[in-house]
C-alpha positions in Angstrom: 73.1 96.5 98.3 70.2 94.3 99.6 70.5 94.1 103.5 69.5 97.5 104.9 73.0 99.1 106.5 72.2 100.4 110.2 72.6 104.2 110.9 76.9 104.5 111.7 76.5 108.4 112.1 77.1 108.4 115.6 80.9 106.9 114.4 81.5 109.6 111.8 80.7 112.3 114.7 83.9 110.5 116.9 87.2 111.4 116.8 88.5 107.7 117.2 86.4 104.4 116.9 89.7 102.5 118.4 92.5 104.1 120.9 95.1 101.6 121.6 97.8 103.5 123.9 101.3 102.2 125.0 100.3 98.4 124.4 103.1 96.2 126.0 101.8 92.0 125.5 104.4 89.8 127.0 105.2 86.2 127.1 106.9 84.8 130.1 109.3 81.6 129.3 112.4 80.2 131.3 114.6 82.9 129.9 112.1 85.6 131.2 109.5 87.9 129.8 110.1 88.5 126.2 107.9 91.1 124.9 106.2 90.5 121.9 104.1 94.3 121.5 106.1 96.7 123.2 104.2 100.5 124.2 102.2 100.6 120.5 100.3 103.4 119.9 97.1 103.1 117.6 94.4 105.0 116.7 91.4 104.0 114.0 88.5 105.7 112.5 85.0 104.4 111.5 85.5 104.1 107.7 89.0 103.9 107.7 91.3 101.1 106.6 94.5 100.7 108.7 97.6 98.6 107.9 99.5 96.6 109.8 102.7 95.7 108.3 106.0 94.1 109.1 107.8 91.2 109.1 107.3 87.8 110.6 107.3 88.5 114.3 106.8 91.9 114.2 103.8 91.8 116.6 101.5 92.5 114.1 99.2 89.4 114.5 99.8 89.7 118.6 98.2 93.1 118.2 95.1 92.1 116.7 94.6 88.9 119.3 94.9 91.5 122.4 92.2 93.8 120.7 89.7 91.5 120.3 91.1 89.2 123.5 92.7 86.0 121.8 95.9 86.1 122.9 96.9 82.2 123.3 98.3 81.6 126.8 100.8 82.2 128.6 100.8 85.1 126.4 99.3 88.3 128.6 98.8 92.2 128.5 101.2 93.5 130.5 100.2 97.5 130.8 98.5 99.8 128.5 94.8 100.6 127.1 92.8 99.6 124.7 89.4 102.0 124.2 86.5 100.6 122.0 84.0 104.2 121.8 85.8 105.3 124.6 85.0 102.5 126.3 87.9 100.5 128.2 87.8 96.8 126.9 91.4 96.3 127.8 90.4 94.2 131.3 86.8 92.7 130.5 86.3 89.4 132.1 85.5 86.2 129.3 81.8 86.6 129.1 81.7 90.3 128.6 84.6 89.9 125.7 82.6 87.2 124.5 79.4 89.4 123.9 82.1 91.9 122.4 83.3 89.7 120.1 80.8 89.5 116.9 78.6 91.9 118.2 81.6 95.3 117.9 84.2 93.4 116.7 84.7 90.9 113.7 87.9 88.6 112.8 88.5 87.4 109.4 91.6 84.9 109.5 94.0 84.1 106.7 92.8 80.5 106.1 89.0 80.4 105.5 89.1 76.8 105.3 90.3 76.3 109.3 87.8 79.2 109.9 84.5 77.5 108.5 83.4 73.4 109.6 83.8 70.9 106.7 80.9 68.8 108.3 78.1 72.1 108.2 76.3 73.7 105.5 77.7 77.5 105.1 73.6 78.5 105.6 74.2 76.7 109.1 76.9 78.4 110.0 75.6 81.7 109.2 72.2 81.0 110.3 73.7 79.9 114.0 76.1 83.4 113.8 73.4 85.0 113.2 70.9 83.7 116.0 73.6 84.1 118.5 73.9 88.2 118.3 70.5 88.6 117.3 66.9 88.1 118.0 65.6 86.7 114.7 63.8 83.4 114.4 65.1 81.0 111.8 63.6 82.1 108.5 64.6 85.7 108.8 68.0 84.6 110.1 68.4 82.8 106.8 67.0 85.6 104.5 69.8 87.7 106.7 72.5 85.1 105.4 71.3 85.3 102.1 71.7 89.0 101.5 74.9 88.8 103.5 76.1 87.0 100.8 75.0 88.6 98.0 76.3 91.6 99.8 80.0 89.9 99.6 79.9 88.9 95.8 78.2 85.1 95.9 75.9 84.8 92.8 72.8 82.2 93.4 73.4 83.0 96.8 70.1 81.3 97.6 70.9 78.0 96.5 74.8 78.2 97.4 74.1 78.4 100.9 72.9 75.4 101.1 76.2 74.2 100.3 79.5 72.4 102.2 82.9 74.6 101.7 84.5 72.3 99.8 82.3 73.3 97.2 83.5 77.0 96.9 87.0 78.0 95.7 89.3 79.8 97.7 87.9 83.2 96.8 84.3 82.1 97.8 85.5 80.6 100.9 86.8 84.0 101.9 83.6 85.6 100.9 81.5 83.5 103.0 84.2 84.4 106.0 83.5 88.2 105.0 80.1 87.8 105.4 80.4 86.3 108.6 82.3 89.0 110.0 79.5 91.0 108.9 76.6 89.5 110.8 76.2 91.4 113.5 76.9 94.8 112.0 80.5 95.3 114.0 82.0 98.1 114.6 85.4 96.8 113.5 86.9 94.4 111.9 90.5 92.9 111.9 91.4 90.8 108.7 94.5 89.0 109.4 96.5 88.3 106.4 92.9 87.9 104.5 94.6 87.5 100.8 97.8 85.5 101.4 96.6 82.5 99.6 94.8 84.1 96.9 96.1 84.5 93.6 95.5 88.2 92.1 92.4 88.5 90.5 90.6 87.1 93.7 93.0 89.0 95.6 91.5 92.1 93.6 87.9 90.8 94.2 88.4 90.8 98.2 90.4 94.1 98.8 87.5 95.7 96.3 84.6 94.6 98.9 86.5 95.3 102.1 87.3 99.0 100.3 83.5 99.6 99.7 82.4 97.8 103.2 84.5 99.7 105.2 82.9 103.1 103.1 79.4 102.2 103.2 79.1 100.7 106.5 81.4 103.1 108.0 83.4 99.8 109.3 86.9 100.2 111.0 89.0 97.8 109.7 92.6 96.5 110.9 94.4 95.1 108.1 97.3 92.8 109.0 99.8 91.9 106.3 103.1 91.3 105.2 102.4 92.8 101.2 103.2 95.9 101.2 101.3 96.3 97.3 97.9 94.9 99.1 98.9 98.3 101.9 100.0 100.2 99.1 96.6 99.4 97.1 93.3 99.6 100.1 94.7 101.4 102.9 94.3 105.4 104.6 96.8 104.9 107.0 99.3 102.3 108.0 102.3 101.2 110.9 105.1 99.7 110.4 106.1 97.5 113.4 109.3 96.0 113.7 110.6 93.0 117.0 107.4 94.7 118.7 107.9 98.2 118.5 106.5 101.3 115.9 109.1 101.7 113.6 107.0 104.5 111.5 103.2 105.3 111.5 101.2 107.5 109.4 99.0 108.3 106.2 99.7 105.5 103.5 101.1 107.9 101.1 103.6 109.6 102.9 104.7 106.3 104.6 105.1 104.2 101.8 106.1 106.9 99.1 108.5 109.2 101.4 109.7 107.1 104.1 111.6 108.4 106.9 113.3 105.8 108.2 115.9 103.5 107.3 113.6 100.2 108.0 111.2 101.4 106.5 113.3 102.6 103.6 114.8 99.2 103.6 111.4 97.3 103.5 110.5 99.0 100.5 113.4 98.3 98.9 112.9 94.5 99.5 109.6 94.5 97.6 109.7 93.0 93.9 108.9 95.4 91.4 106.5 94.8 89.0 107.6 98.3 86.7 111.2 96.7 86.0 113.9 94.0 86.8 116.8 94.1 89.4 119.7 92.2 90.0 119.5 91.7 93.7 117.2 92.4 96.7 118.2 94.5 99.8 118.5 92.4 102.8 117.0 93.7 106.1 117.1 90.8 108.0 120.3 90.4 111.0 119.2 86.9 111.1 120.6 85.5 114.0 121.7 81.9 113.7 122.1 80.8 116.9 120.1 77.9 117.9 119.0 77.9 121.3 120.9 75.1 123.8 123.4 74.5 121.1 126.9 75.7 121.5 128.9 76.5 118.2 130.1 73.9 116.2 131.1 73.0 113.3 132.6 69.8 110.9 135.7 69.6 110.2 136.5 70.5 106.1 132.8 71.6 105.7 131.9 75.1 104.2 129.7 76.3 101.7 133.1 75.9 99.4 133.0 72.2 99.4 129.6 72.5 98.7 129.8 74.4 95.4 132.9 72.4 94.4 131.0 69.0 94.7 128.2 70.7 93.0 130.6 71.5 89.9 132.0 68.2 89.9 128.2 66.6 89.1 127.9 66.1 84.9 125.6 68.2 84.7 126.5 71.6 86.7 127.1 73.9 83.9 127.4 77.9 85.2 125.6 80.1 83.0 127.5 82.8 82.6 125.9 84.8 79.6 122.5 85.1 78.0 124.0 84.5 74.6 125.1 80.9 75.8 121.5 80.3 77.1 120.0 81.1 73.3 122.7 79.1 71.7 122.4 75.7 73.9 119.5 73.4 72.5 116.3 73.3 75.1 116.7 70.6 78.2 113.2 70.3 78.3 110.5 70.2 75.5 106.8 69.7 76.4 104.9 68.8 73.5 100.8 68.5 73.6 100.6 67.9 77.1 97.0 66.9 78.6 96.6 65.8 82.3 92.6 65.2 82.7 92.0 63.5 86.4 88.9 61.1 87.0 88.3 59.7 83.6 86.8 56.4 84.7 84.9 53.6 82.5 82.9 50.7 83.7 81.0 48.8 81.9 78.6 51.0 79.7 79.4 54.1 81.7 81.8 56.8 80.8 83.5 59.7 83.0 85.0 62.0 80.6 86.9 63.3 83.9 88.2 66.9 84.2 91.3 68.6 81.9 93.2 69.9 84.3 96.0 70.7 81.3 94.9 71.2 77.5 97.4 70.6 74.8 100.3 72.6 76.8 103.3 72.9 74.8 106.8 74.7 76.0 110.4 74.1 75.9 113.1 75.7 78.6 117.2 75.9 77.7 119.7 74.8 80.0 120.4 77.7 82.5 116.9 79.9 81.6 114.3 80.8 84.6 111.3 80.1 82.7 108.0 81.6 85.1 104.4 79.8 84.9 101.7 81.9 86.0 97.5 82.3 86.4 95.3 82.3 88.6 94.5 79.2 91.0 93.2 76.1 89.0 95.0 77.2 85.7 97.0 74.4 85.6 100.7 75.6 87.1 101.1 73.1 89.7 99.6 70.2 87.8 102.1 71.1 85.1 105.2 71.0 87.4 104.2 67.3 89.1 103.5 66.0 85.8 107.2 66.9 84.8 108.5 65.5 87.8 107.0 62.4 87.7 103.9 62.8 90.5 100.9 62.9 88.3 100.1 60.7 85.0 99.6 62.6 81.8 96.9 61.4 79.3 98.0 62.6 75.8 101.2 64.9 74.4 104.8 63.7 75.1 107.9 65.4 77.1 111.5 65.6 76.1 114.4 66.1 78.6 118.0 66.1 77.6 116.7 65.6 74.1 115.6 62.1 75.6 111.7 60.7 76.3 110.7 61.6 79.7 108.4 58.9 80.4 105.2 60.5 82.7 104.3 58.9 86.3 103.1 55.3 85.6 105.8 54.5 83.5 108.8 56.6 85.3 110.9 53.8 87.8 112.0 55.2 90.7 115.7 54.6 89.4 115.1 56.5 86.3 117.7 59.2 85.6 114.8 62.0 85.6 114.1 61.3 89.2 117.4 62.9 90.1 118.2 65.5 87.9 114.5 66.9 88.2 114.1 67.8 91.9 111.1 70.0 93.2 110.5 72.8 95.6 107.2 72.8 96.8 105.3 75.5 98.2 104.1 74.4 101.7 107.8 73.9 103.9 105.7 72.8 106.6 104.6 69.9 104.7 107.1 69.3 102.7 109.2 68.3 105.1 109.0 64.9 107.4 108.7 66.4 111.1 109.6 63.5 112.7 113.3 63.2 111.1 116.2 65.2 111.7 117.1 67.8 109.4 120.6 65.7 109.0 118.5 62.6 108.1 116.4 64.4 105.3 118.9 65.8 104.0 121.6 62.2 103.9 118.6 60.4 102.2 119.1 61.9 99.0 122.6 61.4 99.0 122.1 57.7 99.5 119.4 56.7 97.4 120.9 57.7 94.5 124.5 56.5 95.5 126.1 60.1 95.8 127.7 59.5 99.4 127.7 56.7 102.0 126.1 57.3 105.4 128.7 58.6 107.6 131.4 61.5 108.0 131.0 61.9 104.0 127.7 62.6 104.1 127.4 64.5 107.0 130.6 66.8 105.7 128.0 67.2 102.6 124.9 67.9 104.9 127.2 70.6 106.8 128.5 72.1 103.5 125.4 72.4 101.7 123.6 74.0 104.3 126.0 76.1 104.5 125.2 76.9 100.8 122.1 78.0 101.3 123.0 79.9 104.2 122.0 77.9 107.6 124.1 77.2 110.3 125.8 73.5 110.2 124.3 72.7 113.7 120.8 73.2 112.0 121.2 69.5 111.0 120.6 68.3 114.8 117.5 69.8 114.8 113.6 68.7 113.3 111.6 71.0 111.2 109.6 72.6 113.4 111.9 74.4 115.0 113.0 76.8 112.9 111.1 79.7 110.8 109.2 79.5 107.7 112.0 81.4 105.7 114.3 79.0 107.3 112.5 75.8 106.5 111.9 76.6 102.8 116.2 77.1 102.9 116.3 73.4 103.9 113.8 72.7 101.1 116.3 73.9 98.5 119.0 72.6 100.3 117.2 69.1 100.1 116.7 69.3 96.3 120.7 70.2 96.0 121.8 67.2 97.5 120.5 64.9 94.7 122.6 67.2 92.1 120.3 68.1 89.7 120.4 70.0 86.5 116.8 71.1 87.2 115.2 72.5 89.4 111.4 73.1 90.0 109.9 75.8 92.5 106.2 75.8 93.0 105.4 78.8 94.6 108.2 78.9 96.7 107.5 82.4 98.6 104.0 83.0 98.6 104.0 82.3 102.6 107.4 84.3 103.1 107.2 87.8 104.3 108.3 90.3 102.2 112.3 90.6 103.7 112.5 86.3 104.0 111.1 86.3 100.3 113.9 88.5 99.3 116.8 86.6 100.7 115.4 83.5 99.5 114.8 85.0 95.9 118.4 86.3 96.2 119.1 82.5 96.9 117.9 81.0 93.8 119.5 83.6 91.6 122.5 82.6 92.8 122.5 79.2 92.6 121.2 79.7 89.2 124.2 81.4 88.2 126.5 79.3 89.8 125.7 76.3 89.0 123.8 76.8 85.7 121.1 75.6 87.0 117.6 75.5 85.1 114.4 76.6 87.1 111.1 75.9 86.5 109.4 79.3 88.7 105.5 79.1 89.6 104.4 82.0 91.4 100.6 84.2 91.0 103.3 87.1 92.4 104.0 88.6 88.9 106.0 91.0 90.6 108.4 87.9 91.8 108.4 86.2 88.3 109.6 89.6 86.7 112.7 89.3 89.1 113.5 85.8 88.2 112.1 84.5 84.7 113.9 84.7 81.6 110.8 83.6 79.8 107.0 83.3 80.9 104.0 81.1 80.2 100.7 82.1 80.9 97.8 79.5 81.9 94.2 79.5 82.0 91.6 76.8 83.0 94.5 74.2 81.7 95.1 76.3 78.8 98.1 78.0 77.5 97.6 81.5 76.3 100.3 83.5 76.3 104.6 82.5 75.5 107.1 85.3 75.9 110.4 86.7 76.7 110.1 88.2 80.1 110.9 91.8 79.3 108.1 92.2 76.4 105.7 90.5 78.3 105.9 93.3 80.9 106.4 95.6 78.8 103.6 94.6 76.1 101.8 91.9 77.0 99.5 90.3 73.8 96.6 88.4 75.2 93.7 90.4 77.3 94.0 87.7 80.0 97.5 88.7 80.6 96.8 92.2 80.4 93.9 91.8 82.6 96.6 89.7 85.6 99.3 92.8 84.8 96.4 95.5 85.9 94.9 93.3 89.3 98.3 92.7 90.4 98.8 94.8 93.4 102.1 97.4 93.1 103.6 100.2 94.4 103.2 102.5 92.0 100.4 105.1 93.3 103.4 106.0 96.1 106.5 105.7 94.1 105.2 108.0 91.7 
């Protein structure tokens, strides 16, 4: 380690770094005060790593604002204590929380690229951290950022620094936010979902270096996530918080490996195993489907019944009903040679070669298989999936669906057949879907642009039903996007892909922003549609735990490469090629407190 670590014995000698006692943050609205932490109890030890972790509006998030005082208004602490050192920090006026913040406590936030600014340098924003908390002229500031960086893992930090982000990965991104944190030697540090969007070697990298810089710097550190394997994997002790309260709190092992009680017992049952295959997830959510200033309604003749029945009627709904008909039936899609390469440009006497985002990928799927792509970030997965759809042109190799030529983007009309009986999921819900439209109007556009319904009581029968489907409320359809939940967005998604009845269906990493009870029920989803309507799914996911509960096959990608085809089971079980080996032993599991 090259930057000289300050003396933390004075932490080690202390029973507690952090004390947070009976907690209660509430947020007044025009229904009253709804309260969002409610009397949580907390306390953290230099060195130790403590999990947060729960599902989406649990409180965990809420509780790290209020520590280090960020909680967005009207949002307020209504009673309790929170002791920094013994020392009340609870009730500090702005500029004294202000001097706290950076100097005793760090926060590293799930997105580094909203956390650094596209227009600076990464020295400058280090270098102006630094300068801020401590008194160092410029070019010691800077050699401070340097070894900061080399601290967190950057090779060539020197020249790096120098640097915009858009110029480091992901990974690196998060590094750089690391060694932010770490500028002014805090006494804590709350990392707030810090590997979300990380795929599982990076993943691996991070949790690694915030193990060994809570140990050597004798750091606190607050971990807030909705993975139990990343819990499972980095931390000493952990809560589990559930609608603002402690459901269960204690060492890591006991917690996760024995728990005892039913939430908690629940939760862990919700989390896809990487060790073996099962048929269906254990739902823990009582969702409640009201929708707030609506009363109860509902179309006449619609139900999730129509909605399978005019699923079944479409040519090419065939429910798969065992795995000996999937082996028989020929493949519905072939992928032969395929080579994407992005910027290849000539002018005149100059050249650019461009970059292969995809390599000579080859593949085929049968009607009514899950067949799973995974790698790591930049391996080619997503580029894969929009050049099968349609969104991005190909430059060598051909593809075959239905045994027909599936032309690629530039030569694909918008009428094509393709264009409806390939429909895609996409990742992001939030962007996915058009805000400004009704929920009824996204979903009726499908239905007719490709002639499957008129505008009017058919289609909205049709809107009502499907949703239905894929278990929403019918009066969701009066209502935009962006007011409902993540889990509850993405349902939309897939109900949106339905309406254009297609025989295949591609999700590009459709849970990786789902908490680990939404991600069940959504999983639980897609296996059923799968089965009921034969349906053939492309799955992209860097959760290899997810892909072992949902593909028949898998494909493994690297740098645009394919390196590794296999039936789902044996590549578990006995995976061939080191890379694969290598993404089976990073991938975070459960296993150290199952047993």
């Amino acid at each position: 380690m090259t930057h000289s670590t300050q003396n933390f014995a004075k932490h080690q000698t202390m029973t507690s770094l952090l004390d947070v006692t009976d907690l209660t943050v509430s947020i007044p609205s025009r229904f009253g005060e709804f309260k969002a932490v409610d009397s949580v109890n907390l306390s953290i030890k230099a060195g130790e790593i403590h999990g947060l972790v729960g599902e989406s509006g649990a409180g965990k998030s809420t509780i790290g604002a209020a520590i280090i005082g960020l909680l967005e208004h009207p949002a307020f602490i209504e009673s309790g204590s929170i002791r920094l050192t013994g020392e009340e920090i609870t009730n500090l006026d702005d500029d004294t929380y202000h001097l706290l913040r950076g100097n005793r406590i760090s926060m590293i936030f799930q997105d580094p690229q909203t956390s650094l600014n596209p227009l600076l340098k990464i020295s400058d924003q280090l270098i102006e951290t630094i300068q801020q908390h401590k008194a160092l002229d410029f070019q010691a500031a800077r050699q401070l950022a340097i070894e900061l960086l080399e601290e967190t893992g950057i090779e060539s930090a020197e020249q790096r620094m120098d640097e915009y982000p858009h110029q480091f990965s992901g990974g690196m991104r998060q590094r750089v936010v690391i060694a932010m944190a770490l500028c002014t030697d805090p006494e804590l540090i709350i990392a707030d979902e810090p590997t979300t969007a990380l795929d599982v070697s990076v993943q691996k990298q991070i949790l690694k270096l915030i193990r060994e810089l809570a140990q050597q710097r004798q750091v606190g550190v607050i971990l807030i996530t909705h993975d139990i394997g990343v819990i499972a994997e980095i931390t000493d002790n952990v809560t589990v918080l559930r609608n603002g309260r402690i459901i269960e709190s204690g060492p890591t092992i006991q917690v996760l490996g024995t728990p005892a009680q039913d939430y908690t017992r629940a939760l862990m049952a919700a989390v896809p195993r990487l060790d073996k295959r099962i048929e269906r997830f254990v739902n823990i959510v009582n969702e409640d489907k009201s929708i707030e200033g609506e009363a109860t309604w509902t179309i006449s003749g619609a139900s999730a019944e129509h909605a399978t029945q005019w699923l079944l009627t479409s040519k090419t709904a065939t429910p798969t009903t065992t795995d000996s008909l999937k082996n028989t039936t020929p493949p519905i899609l072939e992928v032969n040679d395929l080579s994407v390469t992005f910027g290849k440009k000539s002018q005149w006497f100059i050249k650019q070669p461009g970059f292969k985002a995809l390599k000579n990928v080859s593949l085929s799927i049968r009607r009514g298989e899950v067949l799973g792509i995974v790698g790591e970030s930049g391996s080619g997965k997503s580029t894969l999936a929009k050049a099968i759809v349609g969104l991005v042109p190909t430059s060598s190799g051909d593809m075959r669906f239905n045994g027909q030529v599936l032309p690629d983007a530039n030569a694909r009309a918008r009428n094509h057949p393709a264009r409806r009986d390939i429909q895609m999921v996409f990742q992001d819900p939030y962007s996915s879907l058009n805000n400004r439209r009704t929920v009824e109007a996204i979903l009726t556009e499908p239905l007719t642009f490709y002639g499957l319904a008129k505008k009017g009581p058919d289609s909205k029968k049709l809107v009502a039903s499907v949703l239905e489907l894929v278990e929403m409320p019918q009066r969701a359809m009066l209502k935009y996007p962006h007011q409902f939940s993540g889990g509850q967005r993405q349902r939309i998604a897939v109900a949106r892909a339905l309406m254009a009845r297609p025989s295949f269906l591609i999700c590009d990493e459709p849970t990786s922003a789902l908490d680990v009870s939404i991600q069940a029920q959504l999983l639980n989803l897609l296996k059923d549609l799968q089965s009921h309507f034969g349906l053939t799914i492309l799955f992209i996911s860097h959760n290899l735990a997810v892909v072992r509960q949902m593909a028949d096959h898998v494909v493994v990608l690297k740098s645009g490469e394919e390196i590794e085809q296999s039936e789902s089971e044996l590549f578990f079980s006995s995976p061939k090629a080191e890379y694969s080996q290598q993404l089976l032993r990073e991938t975070p599991s459960l296993q150290m407190v199952r047993g």
